[in-house]
C-alpha positions, 0 to 999 in steps of 0.5 A, a space after each residue: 521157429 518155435 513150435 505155437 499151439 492152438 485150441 480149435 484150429 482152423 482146420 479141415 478135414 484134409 488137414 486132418 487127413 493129411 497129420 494122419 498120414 505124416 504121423 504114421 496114424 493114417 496106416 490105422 484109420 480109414 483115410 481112403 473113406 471120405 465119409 467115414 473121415 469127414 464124420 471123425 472129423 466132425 464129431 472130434 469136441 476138442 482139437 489141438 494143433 501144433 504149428 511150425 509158422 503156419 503149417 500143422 505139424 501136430 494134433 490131438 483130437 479128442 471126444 469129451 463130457 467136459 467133466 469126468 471123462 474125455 477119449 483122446 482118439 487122435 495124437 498125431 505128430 509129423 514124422 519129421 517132428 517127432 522126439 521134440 515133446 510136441 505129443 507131451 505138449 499137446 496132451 498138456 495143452 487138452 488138459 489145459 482146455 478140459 481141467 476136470 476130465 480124465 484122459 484115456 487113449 488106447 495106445 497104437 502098439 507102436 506107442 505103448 512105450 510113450 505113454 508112461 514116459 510122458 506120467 500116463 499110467 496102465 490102466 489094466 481094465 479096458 476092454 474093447 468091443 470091436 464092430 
């Protein structure tokens, strides 16, 4: 079955929680802390996901001004779907929903490698306030 994509899924928070947790991303977000997920959930403007029939095999969650700039917080794609494009594809499908607006992510160290594959560029002057 072909993998079908979709802006604004149908999905709830433990369908969030649950890609988290298949695409590894739940090791480094707080998936034990209902709240503090429901309220990540909530405050996600963009989402797109990834269907294998009906089943959520991909996600990328984004925070976004719809004009100049948008933080793409979440790409997350099932372990067993993996090295299959559907990370490629879902940034592809964000940039189709908010055309005018730059993408920008911080890169889990595991993944600084994807990025540039996928025509991504280093941008050497980001900075982080931690909490």
């Amino acid at each position: 079955m072909a993998i079908t994509y979709q802006v604004h899924p149908e999905i709830t928070v433990h369908d969030f929680i649950d890609i988290l947790n298949r695409s590894t991303l739940g090791e480094r977000r707080p998936v034990h802390d209902s709240e503090a997920m429901e309220t990540m959930f909530q405050y996600g403007n963009v989402y797109v996901g990834a269907f294998d029939g009906s089943q959520l095999v991909g996600l990328a969650r984004v925070m976004t001004d719809f004009v100049f700039t948008s933080y793409l917080s979440d790409l997350a794609v099932d372990e067993a779907y993996q090295k299959q494009g559907i990370g490629k594809r879902l940034i592809q499908e964000i940039q189709v929903a908010i055309p005018k607006a730059k993408i920008i992510l911080l890169a889990a160290p595991a993944a600084e490698g994807y990025y540039p594959k996928i025509g991504m560029q280093h941008h050497a002057h980001c900075y982080v306030l931690e909490q």
